[in-house]
C-alpha positions as CSV (number, residue, x, y, z in Angstrom):
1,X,88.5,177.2,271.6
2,X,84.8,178.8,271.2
3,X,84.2,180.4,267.5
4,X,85.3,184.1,267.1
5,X,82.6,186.6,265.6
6,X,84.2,188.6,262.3
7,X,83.3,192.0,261.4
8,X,83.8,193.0,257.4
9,X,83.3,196.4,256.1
10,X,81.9,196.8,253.0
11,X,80.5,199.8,253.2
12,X,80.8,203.9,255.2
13,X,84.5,203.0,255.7
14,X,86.8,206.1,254.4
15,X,83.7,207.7,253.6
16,X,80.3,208.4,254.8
17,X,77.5,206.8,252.9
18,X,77.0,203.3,251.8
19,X,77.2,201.9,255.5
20,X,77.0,197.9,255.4
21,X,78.7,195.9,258.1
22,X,78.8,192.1,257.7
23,X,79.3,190.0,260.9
24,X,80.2,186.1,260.6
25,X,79.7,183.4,263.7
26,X,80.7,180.2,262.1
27,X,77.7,179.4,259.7
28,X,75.6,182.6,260.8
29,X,76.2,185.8,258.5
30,X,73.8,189.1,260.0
31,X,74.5,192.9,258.3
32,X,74.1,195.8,259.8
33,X,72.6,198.6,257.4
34,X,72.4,198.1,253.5
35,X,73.3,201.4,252.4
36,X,73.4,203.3,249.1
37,X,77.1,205.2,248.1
38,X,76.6,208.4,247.2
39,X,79.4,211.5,246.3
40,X,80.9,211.2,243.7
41,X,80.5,209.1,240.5
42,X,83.3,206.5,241.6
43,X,81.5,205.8,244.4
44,X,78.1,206.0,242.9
45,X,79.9,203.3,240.6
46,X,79.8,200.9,243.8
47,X,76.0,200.5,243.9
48,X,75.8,198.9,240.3
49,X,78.4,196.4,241.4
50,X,77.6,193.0,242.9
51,X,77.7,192.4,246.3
52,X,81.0,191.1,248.1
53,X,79.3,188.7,249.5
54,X,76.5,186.5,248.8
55,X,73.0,188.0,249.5
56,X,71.7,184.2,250.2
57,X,73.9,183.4,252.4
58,X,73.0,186.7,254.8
59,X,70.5,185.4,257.6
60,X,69.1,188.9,258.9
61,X,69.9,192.3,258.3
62,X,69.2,194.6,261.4
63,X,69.0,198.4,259.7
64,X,69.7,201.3,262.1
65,X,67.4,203.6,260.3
66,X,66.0,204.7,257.1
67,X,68.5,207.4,255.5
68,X,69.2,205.8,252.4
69,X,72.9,206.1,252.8
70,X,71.7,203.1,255.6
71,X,68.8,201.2,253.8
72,X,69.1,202.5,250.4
73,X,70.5,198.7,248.7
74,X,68.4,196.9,250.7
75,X,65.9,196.1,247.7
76,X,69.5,195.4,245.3
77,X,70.0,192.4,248.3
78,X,66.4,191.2,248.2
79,X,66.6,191.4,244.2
80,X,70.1,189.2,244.5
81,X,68.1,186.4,246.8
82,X,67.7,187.6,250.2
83,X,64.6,186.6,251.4
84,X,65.4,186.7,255.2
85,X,63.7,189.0,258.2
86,X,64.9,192.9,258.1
87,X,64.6,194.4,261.8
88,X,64.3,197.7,262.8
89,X,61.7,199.9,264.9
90,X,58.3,201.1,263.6
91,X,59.4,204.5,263.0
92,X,61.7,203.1,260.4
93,X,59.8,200.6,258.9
94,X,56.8,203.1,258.2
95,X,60.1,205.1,256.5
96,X,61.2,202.6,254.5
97,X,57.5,202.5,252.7
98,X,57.9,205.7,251.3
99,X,61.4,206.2,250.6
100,X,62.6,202.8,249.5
101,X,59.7,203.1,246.5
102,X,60.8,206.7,246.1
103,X,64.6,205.8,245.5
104,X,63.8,203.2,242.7
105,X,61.8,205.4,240.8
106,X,64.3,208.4,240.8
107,X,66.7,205.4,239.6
108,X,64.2,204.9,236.7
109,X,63.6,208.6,235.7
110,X,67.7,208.4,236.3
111,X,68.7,205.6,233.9
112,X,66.0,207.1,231.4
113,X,67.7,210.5,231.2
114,X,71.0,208.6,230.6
115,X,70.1,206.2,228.4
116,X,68.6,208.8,226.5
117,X,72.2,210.3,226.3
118,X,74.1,207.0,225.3
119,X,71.5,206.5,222.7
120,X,72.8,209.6,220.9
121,X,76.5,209.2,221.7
122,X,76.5,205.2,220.7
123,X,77.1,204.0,223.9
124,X,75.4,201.3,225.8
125,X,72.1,201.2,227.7
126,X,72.2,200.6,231.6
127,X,69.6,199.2,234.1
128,X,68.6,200.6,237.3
129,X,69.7,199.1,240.5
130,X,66.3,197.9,241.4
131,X,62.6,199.0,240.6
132,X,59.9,199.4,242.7
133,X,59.0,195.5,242.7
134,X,62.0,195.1,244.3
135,X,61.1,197.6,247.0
136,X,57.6,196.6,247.5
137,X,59.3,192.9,248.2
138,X,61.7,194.8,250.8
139,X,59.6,196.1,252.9
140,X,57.2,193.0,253.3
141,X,60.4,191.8,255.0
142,X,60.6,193.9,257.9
143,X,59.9,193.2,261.2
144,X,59.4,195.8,263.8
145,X,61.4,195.7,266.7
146,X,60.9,197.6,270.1
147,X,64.0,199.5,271.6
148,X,65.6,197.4,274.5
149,X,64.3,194.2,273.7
150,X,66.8,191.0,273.3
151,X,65.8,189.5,269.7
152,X,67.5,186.7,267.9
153,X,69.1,187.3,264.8
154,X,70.9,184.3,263.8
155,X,72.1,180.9,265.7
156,X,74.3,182.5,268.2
157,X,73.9,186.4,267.2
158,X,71.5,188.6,269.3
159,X,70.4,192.0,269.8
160,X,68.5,194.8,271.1
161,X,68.4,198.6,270.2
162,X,68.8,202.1,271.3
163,X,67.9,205.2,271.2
164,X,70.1,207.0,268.7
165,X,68.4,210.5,268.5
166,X,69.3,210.8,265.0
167,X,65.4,210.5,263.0
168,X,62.0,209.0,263.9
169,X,62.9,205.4,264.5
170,X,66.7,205.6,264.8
171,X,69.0,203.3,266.4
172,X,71.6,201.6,267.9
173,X,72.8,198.2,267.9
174,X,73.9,196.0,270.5
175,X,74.7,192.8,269.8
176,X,76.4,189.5,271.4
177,X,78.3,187.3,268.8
178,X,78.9,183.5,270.5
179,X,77.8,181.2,272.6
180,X,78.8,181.0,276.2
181,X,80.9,184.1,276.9
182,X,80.1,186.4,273.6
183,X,81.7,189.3,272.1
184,X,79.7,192.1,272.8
185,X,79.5,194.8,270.2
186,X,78.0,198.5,270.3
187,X,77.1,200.0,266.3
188,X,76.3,203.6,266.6
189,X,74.7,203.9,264.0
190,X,74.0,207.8,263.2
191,X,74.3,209.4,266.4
192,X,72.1,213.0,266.9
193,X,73.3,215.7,268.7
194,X,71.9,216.9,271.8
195,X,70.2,220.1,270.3
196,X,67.8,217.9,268.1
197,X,64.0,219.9,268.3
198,X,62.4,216.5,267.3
199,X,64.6,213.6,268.9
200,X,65.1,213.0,272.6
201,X,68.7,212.3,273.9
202,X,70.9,209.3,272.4
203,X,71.3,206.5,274.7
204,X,73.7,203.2,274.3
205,X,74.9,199.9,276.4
206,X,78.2,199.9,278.4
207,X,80.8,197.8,279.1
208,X,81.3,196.5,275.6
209,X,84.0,194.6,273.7
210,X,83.9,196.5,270.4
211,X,82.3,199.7,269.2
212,X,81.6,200.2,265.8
213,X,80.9,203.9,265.6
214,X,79.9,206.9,262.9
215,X,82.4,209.7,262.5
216,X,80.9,212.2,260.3
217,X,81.6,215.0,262.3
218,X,84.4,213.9,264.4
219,X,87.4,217.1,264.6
220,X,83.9,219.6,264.0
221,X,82.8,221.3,267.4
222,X,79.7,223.3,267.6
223,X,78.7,226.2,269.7
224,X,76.4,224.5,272.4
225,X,72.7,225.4,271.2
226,X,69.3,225.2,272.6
227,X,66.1,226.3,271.1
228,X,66.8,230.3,271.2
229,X,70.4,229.6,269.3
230,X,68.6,228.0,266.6
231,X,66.0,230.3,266.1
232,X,67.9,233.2,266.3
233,X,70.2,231.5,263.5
234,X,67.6,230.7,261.3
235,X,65.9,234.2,261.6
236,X,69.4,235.6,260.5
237,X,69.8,233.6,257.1
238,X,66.0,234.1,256.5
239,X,66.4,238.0,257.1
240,X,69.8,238.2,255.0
241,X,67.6,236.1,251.9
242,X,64.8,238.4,252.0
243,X,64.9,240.0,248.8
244,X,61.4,241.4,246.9
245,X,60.6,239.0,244.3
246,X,63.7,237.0,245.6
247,X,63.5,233.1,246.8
248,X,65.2,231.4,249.5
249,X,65.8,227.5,248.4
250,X,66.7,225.2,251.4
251,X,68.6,222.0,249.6
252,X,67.0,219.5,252.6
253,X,67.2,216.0,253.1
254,X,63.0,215.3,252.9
255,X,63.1,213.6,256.1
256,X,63.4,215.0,259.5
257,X,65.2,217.9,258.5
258,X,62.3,219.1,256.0
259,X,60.2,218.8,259.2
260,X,62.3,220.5,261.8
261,X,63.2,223.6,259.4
262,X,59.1,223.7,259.1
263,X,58.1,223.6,262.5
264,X,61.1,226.3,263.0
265,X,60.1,228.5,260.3
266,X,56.1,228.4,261.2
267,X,57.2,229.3,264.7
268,X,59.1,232.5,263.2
269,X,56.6,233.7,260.8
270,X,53.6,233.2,264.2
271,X,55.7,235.2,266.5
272,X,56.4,237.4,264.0
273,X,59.9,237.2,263.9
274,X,60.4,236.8,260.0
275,X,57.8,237.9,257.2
276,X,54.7,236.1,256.6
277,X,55.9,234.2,253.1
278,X,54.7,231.2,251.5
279,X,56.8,228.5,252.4
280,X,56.5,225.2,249.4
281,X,57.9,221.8,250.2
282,X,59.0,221.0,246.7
283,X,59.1,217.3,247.3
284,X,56.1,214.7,247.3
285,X,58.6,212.1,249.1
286,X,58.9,215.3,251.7
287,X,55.2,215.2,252.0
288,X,55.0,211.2,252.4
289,X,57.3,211.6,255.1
290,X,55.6,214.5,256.9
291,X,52.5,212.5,257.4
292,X,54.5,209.7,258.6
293,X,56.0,212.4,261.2
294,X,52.6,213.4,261.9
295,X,51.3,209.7,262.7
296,X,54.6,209.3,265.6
297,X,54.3,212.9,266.9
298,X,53.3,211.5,270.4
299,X,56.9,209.6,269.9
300,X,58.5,212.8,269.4
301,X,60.3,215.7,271.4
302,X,58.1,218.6,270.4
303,X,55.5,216.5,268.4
304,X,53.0,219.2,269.1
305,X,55.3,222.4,267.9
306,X,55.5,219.7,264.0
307,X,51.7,219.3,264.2
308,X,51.0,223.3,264.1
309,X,53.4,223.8,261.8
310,X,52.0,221.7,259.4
311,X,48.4,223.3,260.1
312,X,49.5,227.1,259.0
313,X,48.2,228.4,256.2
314,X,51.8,229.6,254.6
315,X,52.4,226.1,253.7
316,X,52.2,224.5,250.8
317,X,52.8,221.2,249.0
318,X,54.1,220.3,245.4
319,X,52.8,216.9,244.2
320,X,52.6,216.6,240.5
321,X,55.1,217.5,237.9
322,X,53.1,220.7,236.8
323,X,52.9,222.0,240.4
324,X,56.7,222.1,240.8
325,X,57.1,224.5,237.8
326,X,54.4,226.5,238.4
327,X,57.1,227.4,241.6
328,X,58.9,229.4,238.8
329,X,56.5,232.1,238.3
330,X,55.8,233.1,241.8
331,X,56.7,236.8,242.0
332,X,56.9,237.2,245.7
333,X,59.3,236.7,248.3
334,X,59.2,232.7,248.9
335,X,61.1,229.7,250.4
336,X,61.3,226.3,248.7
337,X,62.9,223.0,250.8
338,X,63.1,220.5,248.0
339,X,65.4,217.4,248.2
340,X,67.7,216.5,247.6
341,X,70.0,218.2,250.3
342,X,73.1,217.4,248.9
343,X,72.2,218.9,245.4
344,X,72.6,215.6,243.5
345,X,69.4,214.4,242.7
346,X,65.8,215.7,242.6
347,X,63.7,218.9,242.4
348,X,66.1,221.4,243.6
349,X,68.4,221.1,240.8
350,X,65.5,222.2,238.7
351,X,65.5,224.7,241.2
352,X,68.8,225.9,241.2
353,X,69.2,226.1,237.2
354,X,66.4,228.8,237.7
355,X,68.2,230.9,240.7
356,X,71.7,230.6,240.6
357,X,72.5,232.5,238.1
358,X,70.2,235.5,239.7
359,X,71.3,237.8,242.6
360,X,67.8,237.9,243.9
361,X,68.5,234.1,245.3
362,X,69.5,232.5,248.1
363,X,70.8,228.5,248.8
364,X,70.9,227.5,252.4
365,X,73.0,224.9,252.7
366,X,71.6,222.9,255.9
367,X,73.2,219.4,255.8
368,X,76.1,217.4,255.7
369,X,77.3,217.6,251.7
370,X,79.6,214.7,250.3
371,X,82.5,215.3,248.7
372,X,81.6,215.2,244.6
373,X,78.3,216.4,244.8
374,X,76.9,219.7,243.7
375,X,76.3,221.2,247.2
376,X,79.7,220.6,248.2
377,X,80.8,222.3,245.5
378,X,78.6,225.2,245.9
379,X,79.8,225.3,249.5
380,X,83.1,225.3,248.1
381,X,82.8,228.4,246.2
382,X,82.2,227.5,242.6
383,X,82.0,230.2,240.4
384,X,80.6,228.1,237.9
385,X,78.4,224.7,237.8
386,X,77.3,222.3,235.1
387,X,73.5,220.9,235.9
388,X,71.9,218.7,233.3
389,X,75.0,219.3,231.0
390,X,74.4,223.0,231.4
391,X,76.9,226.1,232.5
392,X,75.4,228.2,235.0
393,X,77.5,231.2,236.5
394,X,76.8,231.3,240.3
395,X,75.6,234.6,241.4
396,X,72.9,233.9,244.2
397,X,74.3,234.4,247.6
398,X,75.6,230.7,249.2
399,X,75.1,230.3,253.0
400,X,75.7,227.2,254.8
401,X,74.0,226.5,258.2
402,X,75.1,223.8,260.4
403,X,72.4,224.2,263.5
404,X,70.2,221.7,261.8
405,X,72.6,218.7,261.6
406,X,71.3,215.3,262.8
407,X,75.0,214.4,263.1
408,X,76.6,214.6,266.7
409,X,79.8,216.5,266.4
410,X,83.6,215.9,268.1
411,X,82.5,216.7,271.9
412,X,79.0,214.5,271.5
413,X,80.6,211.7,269.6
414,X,83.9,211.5,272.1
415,X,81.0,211.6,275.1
416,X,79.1,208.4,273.3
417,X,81.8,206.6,273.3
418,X,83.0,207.2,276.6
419,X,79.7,205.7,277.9
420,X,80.5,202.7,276.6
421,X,83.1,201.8,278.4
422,X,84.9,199.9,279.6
423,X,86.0,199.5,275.9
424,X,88.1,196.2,276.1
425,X,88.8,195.3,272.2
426,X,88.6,198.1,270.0
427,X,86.9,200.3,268.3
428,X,86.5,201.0,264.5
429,X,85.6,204.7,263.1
430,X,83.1,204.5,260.0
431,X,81.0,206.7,258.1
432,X,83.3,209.7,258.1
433,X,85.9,211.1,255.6
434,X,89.9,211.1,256.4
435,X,90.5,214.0,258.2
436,X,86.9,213.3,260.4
437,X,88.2,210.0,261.3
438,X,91.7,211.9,262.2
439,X,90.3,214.1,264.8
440,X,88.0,211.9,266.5
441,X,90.6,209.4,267.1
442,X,92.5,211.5,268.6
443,X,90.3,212.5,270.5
444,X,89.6,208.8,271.9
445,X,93.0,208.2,272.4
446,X,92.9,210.7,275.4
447,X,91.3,207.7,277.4
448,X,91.9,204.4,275.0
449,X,94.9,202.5,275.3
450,X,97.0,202.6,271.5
451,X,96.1,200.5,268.7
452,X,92.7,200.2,269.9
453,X,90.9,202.6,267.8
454,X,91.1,201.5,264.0
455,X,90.3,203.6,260.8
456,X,88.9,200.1,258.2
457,X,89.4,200.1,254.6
458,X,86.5,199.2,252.5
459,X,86.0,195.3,252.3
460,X,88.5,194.6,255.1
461,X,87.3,192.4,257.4
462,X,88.7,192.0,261.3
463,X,88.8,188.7,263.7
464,X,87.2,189.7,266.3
465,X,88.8,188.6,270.3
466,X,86.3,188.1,273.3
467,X,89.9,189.2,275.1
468,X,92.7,191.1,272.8
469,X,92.6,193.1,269.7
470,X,90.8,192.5,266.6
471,X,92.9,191.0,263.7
472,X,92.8,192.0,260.6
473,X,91.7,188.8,258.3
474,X,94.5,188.5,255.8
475,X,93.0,187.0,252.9
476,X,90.2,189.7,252.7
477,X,89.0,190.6,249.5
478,X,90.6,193.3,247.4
479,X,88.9,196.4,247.8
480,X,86.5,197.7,244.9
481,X,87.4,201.2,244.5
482,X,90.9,202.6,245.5
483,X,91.2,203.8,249.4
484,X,91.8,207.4,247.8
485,X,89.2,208.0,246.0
486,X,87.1,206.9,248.8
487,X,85.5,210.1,250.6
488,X,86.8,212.9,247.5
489,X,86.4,214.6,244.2
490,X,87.0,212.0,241.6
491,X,88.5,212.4,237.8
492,X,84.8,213.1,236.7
493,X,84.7,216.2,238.8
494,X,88.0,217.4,237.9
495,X,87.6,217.1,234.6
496,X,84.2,219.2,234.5
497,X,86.2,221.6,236.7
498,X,89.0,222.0,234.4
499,X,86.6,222.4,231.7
500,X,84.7,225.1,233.3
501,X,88.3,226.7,234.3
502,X,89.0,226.6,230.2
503,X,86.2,228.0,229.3
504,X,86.6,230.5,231.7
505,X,89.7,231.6,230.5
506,X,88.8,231.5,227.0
507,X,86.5,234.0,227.3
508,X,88.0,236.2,229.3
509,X,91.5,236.5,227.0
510,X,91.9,239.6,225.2
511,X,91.1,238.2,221.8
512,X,90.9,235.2,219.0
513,X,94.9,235.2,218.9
514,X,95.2,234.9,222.7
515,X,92.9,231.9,222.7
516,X,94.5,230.6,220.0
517,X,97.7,230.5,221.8
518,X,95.7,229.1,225.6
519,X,94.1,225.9,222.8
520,X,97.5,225.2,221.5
521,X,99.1,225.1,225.3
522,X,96.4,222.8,226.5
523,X,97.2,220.8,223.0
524,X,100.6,220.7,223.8
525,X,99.8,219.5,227.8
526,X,97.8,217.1,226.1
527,X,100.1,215.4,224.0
528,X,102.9,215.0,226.4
């Protein structure tokens, strides 16, 4: 009986960050992504754990792109031993450079800031994950790989990539696993959708065994949009944020999206559609990136449109420290896209603790926002937030703008996979929460036979049949975290929200006697 190719899931599975998928052919161990968890701090918790596996055991790792949800522990596995090739396009390698350096020194202002903390409150100093050694040694790792082009990954793995649409240099994966007749497998990756100004259209291999595919946005459908649609959306938020001596801050993800909501807003402002403002990319890892865009704008849909915007005179960069805060005192209208776009991390949350609390301010939400982070909980309709261990009562208008995701939605994902087919194994949903997952497989099951389409814990790990259904491996590892705290608030942000809520109601209670009686309720709660 020829060897059969296992698939474990130790990361993106019940949630939709930390994607890392470990394949096994007898001897030969290849991962798919290395991604950092982000959300909330339980899962944050995962990315100072050790591996499941061991890092000098893994042959290659073939990365799909350079999100850091997807590459973001790569220089943890390379400071645990890996020392083995990294493929992926040029697009994401030339990434990588910029943001794998940037992510360990955000760790190290990070770990400062907190070990500043447990230094007053007695508590123990921590390390970051890696530092910026550790990324250097990463990317000398990586070799660039041209879409479509069989490559060998280990002794009886190969693969070529696709097209995914999703950022400069994304892409699928499909890979054979055996010798003889392999199992052929199909990783999505991140999928874009079709209305993507800088990516051309996803493409993907057919007749596979198993498909291994994202699910971010899987029960979400979108009104179809071209061009006009997005424009005409954007105009609209920019319109409803003018205020004089108001701002406009755009929470962005400082690569692709940063780009795309540039080139849209120069195009405005030049057919003069929306005012002539100045428009600051608060984010030197933003301004890496762009020049990285710049260098592949021949590679891109509407390379051109990205090269005038960043020509126009309205915009401007923030590199140092001091530049940043000089953003404070400007007394005209303006717009600042600082990262990070989930809220959790970065220059914006300097930026919000100076305009959330003012009426003249606007955050445009623009991206995908994990459950436990600040943006989510903005989106949420949080009265109140903590940032840096300070209150701050919400009074600047919240808008949330999907036109600019680079996630395909229900209709676009369902379509994907149909392509694929035939289908005759499985296929496994990751890197979406519960209810995501839900409604896409539902969705599948319109044209999949049942039990084919599988939902994977964290860390469980599947057999995987050139002809049947993948078995789950029973003596996979316990998982690291609980299943339900996977994907949602934890205890930390309930606690800060009950807090809040106490506070809250302290103040607002008629007098000392009244919120002597609310402190002697919560007392008693307590002690039961």
């Amino acid at each position: 009986m020829p060897e059969q190719p296992s698939i474990s899931f130790h990361g993106a599975a019940g949630t939709v960050t930390g994607s890392c998928h470990l394949v096994t052919l007898g001897e030969s161990r290849v991962l798919v992504d290395c991604g950092m968890f982000q959300g909330s701090k339980s899962e944050k918790e995962l990315n100072y754990r050790a591996f499941p596996f061991d890092p000098r055991r893994i042959d290659a790792v073939i990365l799909t792109h350079a999100h850091i949800d997807h590459s973001g522990l790569l220089p943890k596995l390379v400071k645990a031993g890996f020392d083995g090739p990294i493929f992926a396009t040029r697009g994401t390698i030339d990434l990588c450079s910029v943001m794998l350096p940037d992510s360990a020194h955000i760790q190290d202002m990070e770990v400062e800031t907190l070990n500043r903390r447990n230094a007053h409150r007695g508590r123990r100093t921590v390390e970051p994950i890696y530092d910026a050694a550790d990324a250097a040694r990463t990317v000398t790792l990586m070799r660039p790989v041209e879409l479509k082009v069989w490559q060998e990954a280990a002794d009886g793995i190969r693969f070529r990539l696709w097209n995914a649409g999703h950022l400069l240099g994304s892409a699928s994966i499909e890979m054979e696993a055996g010798r003889g007749t392999p199992v052929r497998l199909a990783f999505s990756g991140d999928i874009g959708p079709h209305h993507k100004l800088l990516q051309y259209e996803p493409e993907g291999p057919s007749a596979v065994d198993y498909v291994i595919t994202e699910s971010t946005y899987g029960n979400t459908e979108r009104e179809e949009l071209d061009d006009a649609a997005r424009l005409k959306a954007l105009k609209r938020e920019v319109d409803g944020a003018y205020r004089p001596g108001g701002a406009l801050l755009i929470p962005s993800f400082a690569v692709e999206r940063t780009q795309e909501l540039v080139a849209d807003l120069m195009f405005l402002m030049q057919e003069g559609q929306i005012p002539h403002c100045p428009v600051i990319i608060d984010s030197p890892l933003a301004t890496r990136a762009s020049e990285i865009f710049l260098r592949h704008a021949r590679d891109l849909e509407n390379g051109e449109q990205l090269a005038r915007a960043f020509r126009s005179r309205n915009l401007r960069f923030t590199e140092t420290v001091e530049q940043s805060k000089s953003v404070d005192h400007i007394r005209e209208f303006h717009i600042v896209i600082a990262a990070s776009g989930m809220c959790d991390a970065g220059r914006i949350r300097h930026r919000l603790k100076n305009w959330l609390w003012r009426e003249e301010g606007t955050v445009l939400l623009v991206g995908y926002q994990a459950a436990g982070t600040l943006g989510r909980i903005l989106a949420e309709g949080a009265s109140t937030v903590r940032i840096q261990g300070e209150e701050i009562n919400v009074r600047a208008r919240i808008r949330t703008l999907d036109v600019y995701s680079g996630h395909a939605d229900a209709e676009e994902l369902t379509d994907w996979v149909r392509a694929r087919s035939p289908i005759s194994g499985g296929i496994f949903l990751v890197h979406g929460e519960e209810p995501q997952i839900a409604g896409l497989a539902a969705r599948l099951a319109d044209f999949l036979m049942e039990g084919q389409v599988i939902p994977p814990r964290l860390d469980s790990c599947y057999r995987l049949a050139k002809n049947g259904r993948p078995v789950l491996v029973s003596e996979a590892p316990a998982p690291r975290i609980e299943p339900m705290l996977m994907g949602s608030r934890d205890w930390h942000n309930e606690f800060q929200s009950l807090v809040l809520d106490l506070q809250h109601d302290l103040m607002e209670a008629a007098d000392d006697r009244q919120r002597g009686v609310i402190l002697r309720r919560m007392r008693r709660a307590l002690s039961e």
